[in-house]
N, C-alpha and C positions, 0 to 999 in steps of 0.2 A: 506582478507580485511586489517589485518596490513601490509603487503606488500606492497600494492597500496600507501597505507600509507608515509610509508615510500616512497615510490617511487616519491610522489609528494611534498616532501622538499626538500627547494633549496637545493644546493649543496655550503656549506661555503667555505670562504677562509682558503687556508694554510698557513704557516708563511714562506716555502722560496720563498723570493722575483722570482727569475728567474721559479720555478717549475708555478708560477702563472700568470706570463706575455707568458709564452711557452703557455699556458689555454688558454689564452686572444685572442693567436696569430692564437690559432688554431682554435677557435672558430668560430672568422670572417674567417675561410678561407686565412690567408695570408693578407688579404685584405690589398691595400698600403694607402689607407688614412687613416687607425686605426693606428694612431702613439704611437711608444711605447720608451721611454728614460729610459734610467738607470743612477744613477747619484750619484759617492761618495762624499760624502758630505765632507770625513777628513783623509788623509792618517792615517792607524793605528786605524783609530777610528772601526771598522766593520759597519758604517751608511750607508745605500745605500737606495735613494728613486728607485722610477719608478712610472714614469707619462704617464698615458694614456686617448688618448682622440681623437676623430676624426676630422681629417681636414677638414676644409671649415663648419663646423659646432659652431668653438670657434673661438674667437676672437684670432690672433696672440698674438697681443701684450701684449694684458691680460695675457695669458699663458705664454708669454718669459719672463714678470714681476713678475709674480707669484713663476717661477721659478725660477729667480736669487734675489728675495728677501729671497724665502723660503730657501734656498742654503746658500747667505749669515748670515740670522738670527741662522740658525741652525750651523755652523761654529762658531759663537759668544758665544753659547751655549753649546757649544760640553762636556766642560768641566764638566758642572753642568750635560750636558744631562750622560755624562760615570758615573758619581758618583749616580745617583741618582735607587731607588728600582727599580727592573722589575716593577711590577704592575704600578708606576710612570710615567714608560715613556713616555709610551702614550697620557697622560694629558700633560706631560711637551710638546710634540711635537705637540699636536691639541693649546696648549695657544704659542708658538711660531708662527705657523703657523695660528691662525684666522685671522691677518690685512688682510691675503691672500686674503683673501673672504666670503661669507656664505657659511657652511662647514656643513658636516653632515658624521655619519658614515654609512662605506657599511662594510656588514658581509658575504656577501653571492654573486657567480658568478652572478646570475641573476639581483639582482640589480645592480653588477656595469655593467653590459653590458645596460641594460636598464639607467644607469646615461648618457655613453661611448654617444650612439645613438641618445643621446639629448642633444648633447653640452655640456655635462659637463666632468672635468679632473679629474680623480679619482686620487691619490696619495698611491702607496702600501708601505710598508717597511718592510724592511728586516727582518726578527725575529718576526713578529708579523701579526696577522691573521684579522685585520679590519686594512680596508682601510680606506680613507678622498677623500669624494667627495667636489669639491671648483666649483662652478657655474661661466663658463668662457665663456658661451652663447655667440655668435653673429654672424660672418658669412655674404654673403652680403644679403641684405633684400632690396625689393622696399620699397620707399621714402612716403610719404603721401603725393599723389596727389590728382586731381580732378575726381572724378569719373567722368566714360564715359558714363556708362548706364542712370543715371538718373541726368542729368545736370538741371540746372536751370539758369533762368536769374538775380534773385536777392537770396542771400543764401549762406551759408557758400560754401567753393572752396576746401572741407573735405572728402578724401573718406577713406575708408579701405584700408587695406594691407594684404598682406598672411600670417604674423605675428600677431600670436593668442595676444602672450602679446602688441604689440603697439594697439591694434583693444582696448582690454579691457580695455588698457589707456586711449584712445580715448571716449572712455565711461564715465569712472570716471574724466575726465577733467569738464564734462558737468552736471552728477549729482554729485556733492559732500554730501554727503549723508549713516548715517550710514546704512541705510535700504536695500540702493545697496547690493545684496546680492550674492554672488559669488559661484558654483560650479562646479568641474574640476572630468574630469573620462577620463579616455582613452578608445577606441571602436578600434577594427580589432588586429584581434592577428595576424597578419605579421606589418603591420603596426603602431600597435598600435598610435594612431591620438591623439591628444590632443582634445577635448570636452568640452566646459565650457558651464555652465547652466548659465544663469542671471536673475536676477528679483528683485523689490522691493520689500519688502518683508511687508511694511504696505498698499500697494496698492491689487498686485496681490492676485486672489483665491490661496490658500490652494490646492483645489481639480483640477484646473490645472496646476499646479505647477507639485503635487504630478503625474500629468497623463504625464505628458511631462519625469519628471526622469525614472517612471517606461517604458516608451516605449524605452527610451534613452537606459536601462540597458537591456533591453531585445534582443535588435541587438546582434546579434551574424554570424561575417562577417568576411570574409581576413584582409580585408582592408577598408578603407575611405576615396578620393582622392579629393571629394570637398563634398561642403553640401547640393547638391542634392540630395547624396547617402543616409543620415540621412533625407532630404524632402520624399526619398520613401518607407522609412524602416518605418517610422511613420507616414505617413498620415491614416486618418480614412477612405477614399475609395480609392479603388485602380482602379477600371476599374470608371475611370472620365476625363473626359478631360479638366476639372476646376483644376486650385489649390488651396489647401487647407491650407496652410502654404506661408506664404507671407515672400519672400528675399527682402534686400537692401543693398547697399555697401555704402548708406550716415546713418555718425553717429548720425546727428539731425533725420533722421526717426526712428532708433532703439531706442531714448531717448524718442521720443515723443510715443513708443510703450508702452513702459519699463512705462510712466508717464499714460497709460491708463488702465496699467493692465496685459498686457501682456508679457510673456516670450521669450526671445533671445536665441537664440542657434548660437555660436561661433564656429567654425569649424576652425584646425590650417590648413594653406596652403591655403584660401579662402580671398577674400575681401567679401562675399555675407555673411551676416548674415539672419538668419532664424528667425522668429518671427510668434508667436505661443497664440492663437489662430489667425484666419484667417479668414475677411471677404470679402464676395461681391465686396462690395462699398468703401472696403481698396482700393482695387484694379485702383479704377478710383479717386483716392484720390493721390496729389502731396504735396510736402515738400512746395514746391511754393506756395501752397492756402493759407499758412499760413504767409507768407511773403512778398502778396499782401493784398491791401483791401481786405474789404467782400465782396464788390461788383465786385467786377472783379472777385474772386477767382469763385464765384456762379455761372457768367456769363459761366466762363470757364470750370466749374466741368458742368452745359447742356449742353455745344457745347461735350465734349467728351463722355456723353449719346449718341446725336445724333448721333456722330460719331458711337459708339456703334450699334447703328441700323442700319444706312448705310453702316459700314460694315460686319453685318451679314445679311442684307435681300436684298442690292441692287442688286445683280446680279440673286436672285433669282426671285424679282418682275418684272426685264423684263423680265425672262423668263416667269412667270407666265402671265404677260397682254399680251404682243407680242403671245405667243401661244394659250392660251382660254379666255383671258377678252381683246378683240379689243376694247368691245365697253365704258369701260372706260376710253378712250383716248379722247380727242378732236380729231377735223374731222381735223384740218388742223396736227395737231402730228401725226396722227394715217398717213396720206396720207404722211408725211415725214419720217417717219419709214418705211413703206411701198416700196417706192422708192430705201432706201440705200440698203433695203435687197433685192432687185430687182436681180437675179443672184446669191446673196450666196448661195453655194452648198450645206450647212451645216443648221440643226434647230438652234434654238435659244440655246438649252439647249445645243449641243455639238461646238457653238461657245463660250459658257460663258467659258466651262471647260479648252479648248484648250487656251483660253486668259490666264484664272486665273491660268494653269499649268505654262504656259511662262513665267508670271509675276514669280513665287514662282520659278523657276529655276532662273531667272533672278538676283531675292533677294537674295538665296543662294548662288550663285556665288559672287556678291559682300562682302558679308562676309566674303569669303572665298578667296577670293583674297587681295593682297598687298592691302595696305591703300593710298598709292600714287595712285591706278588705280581702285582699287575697284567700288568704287561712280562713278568715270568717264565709266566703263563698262556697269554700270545697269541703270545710264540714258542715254547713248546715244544707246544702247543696247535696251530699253525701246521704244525710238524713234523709232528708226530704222525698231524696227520688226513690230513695231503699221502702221506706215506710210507704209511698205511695206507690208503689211498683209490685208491691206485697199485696197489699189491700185491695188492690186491681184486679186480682191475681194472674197477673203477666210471668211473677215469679215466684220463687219460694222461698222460705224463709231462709230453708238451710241453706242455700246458695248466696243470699245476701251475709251472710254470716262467713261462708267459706272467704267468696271475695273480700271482705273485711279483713279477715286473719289473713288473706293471703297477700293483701295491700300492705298490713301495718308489719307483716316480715318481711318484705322487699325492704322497708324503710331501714331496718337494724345492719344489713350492710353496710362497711362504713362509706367502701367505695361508689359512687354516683354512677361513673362510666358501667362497672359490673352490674349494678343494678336495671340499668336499661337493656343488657343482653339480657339477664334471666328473664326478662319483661317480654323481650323477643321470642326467646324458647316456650314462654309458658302458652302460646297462641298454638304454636308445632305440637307439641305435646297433648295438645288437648286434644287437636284436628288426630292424633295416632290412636287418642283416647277413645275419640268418638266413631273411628274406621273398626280398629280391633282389641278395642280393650284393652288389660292389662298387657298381655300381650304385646302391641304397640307400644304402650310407654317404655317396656324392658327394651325392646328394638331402638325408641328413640334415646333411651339413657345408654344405650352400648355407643350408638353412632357418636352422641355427645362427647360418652369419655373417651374414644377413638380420635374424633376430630380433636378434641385438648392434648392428649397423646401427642399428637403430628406437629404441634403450633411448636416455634423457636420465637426466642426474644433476642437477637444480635447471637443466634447462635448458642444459648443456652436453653435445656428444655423443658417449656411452659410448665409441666407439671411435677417438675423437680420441686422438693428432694421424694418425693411420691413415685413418681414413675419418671425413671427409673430408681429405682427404691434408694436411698440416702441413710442409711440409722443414723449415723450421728448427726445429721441435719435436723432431726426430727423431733428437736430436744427445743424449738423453735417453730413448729407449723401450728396445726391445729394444737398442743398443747404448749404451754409456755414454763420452761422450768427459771427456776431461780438465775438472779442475775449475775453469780457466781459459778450459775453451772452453764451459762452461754459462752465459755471457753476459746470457741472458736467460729468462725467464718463460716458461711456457707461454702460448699464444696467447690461449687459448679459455678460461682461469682469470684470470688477473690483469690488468685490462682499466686501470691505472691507471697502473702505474710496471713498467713489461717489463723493464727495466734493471736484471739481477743486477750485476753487476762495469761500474765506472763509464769505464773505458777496458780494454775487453776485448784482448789481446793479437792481433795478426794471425798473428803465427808462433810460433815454439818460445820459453819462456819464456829469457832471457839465463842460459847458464851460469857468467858472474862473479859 
């Protein structure tokens, strides 16, 4: 046991300069962007530094500054630095060298490799066994632009960056606030990834707080390449096709999260932050509802319910009527239905599949293609196969129509992640469609809302303030009331201080 012991302390520095840059060099393998300088500061004098630090990780300039100030300050000094105790020197050389920068010492290989790795210029010296790490960060970083995912027509033109620290700028620009509460861990021991926790800390529970660090610490992984990899290492269910943790790369959503109670998780190399707990009706909730009237905002949070239903059951309701319910059709629908499919080779249920696969190739190809031709492949592509697929008669009209309407409401969700489960379900539903009719679908929509029922986000439940039923939540779900009358917190999130507006109005705000 003492041996392991000892086996698992670092390994400190030695005091000659060259034996401990030879370490450095060998370390990384050679590696050519670990640059390493040696640099005499004063003929005669025995002063030699050695700067190391990795390219394209520091700022040039920073560094070429740092170094021909530290260079020339320590030359100006030389004389006091020769006269002065051993024990001294070092003091004398860390207050010479602070304008440098914020400075801290390294004692040990592991930390300066770990400073090296993350843009910072460690400083060794000759004769002496701690090092000076000077924080010379920078490197090229995207700009803060408009995020893609989640645009809007009225609203800030703010999105993230893959840059952990401009992301948590972007944050504290917006709360200023002592409460904003900050904490930083690293997760993937090849990678080691930067992880920062955020939360207010007079709003958010305590006990999700406390759930989110302990699941954070308990990863034990390579690496961590974006913040999906921390959405699957902590969600509360894993075989679900919901998600349970809700991403966004705009910093008015993570603020307005952070102001309801709940927890952000910042991942470095991402613009998607992670916010924690996670509901339902988050999901079909935009930045925009808040930046429209009430009245539009409401209008528009039903139209994308509807859509919600139309795109999880349209293609399976005409396979359900068209195959065993004719007779809830009108005579004159049912005798035009009847006609198109006059000749198709195919049931209803293996024209719906063959469309809605086509479509779903279609989609992913556009993705996945250049952005100059992408969009132009997957509508005219769209066209193409619909009008020739018709005229073939492989399919029918009304089914190219259904999957049409049922593609372009998937799209009005704002969420991405939800879009791809109702994507999932609407294959299930069809295959209940095509077994026993309505029937089935009522069977699969019971399971559906049952399994939502059961789903927890850190312990809070997925289908709140719904079920279990919430009133005064619900002044905030599907409809959206005035920004005067949002008063208060969610219930079942913000367990400390409910109190949005400190004297909430009773009636119509006064029009003098």
């Amino acid at each position: 046991m003492g041996m392991e012991k000892r086996a698992e302390q670092p390994e400190l520095l030695g005091s000659d300069l060259q034996s401990n840059m030879d370490k450095v060099k060998a370390a990384f393998g050679n590696s050519s962007d670990i640059v390493t300088e040696r640099i005499s500061i004063a003929p005669g004098s025995h002063l030699e530094i050695g700067y190391i630090y990795t390219e394209g990780l520091v700022s040039s300039a920073l560094v070429q500054n740092m170094m021909l100030e530290s260079c020339e300050s320590l030359r100006r000094w030389i004389d006091v630095f020769t006269e002065a105790d051993e024990p001294n020197k070092l003091d004398l050389i860390r207050g010479i060298l602070a304008p440098a920068g914020k400075m801290k010492d390294i004692i040990d290989f592991q930390s300066l490799y770990t400073s090296v790795m993350t843009g910072v210029t460690v400083l060794l010296i000759d004769g002496f066994s701690t090092g000076l790490a000077v924080c010379t960060q920078g490197g090229e970083d995207r700009s803060v632009e408009e995020p893609e995912t989640q645009s809007v027509v009225r609203g800030p033109r703010v999105g993230f960056t893959e840059n952990l620290n401009t992301n948590i700028a972007l944050i504290r620009r917006r709360i200023k606030s002592t409460d904003l509460w900050l904490e930083s861990m690293e997760i993937g021991k090849v990678t080691k990834t930067k992880v920062a926790l955020m939360y207010v800390n007079s709003i958010a529970s305590d006990k999700i707080v406390e759930e989110v660090r302990l699941r954070l610490s308990r990863i034990d992984i390579d690496g961590i390449l974006e913040s999906s990899y921390i959405e699957e290492l902590i969600q509360d269910e894993t075989f679900t096709v919901f998600p349970t943790l809700y991403n966004s790369e705009r910093p008015d959503v993570v603020v307005s999260g952070l102001l309801e109670g709940r927890v952000a998780i910042f991942v470095d190399g991402t613009p998607f932050v992670l916010l924690a707990p996670a509901l339902f009706v988050q999901f079909y909730q935009s930045a925009e509802d808040y930046y429209q009237r009430f009245e539009f905002a409401t209008l528009i949070r039903l139209l994308r319910y509807i859509c919600f239903f139309i795109s999880l059951l349209a293609p399976s309701l005409y396979i359900a009527i068209t195959t065993f319910h004719q007779e809830l059709l009108p005579s004159q629908l049912l005798l035009s239905l009847a006609a198109q499919r006059e000749g198709i080779p195919f049931p209803a249920f293996i024209e719906a599949v063959v469309m809605e696969l086509t479509f779903e190739i279609l989609r992913e190809a556009g993705v996945r293609l250049p952005k100059t031709v992408g969009q132009a492949v997957s509508i005219v592509g769209a066209l193409v196969i619909g009008q020739a697929a018709v005229e073939a008669g492989l399919v029918s009209p009304a089914m190219v129509i259904v999957v049409a309407v049922t593609a372009i409401s998937n799209f009005v969700i704002p969420s991405f992640n939800m879009g791809i489960s109702i994507r999932i379900i609407r294959f299930i539903m069809m295959l209940f469609a095509a077994t026993f009719g309505l029937f089935g679908i009522t069977v699969g929509l019971i399971a559906m809302v049952q399994h939502l029922c059961s789903l927890r986000s850190f312990g809070v439940p997925y289908m709140s303030p719904m079920a279990p039923l919430n009133m005064p939540d619900q002044k905030d779900t599907i409809l959206r009331l005035p920004l005067w009358g949002l008063f208060s917190r969610p219930r079942f999130i913000g367990d400390k201080n409910k109190t949005r507006e400190a004297n909430p109005p009773t009636t119509k705000p006064n029009k003098k």
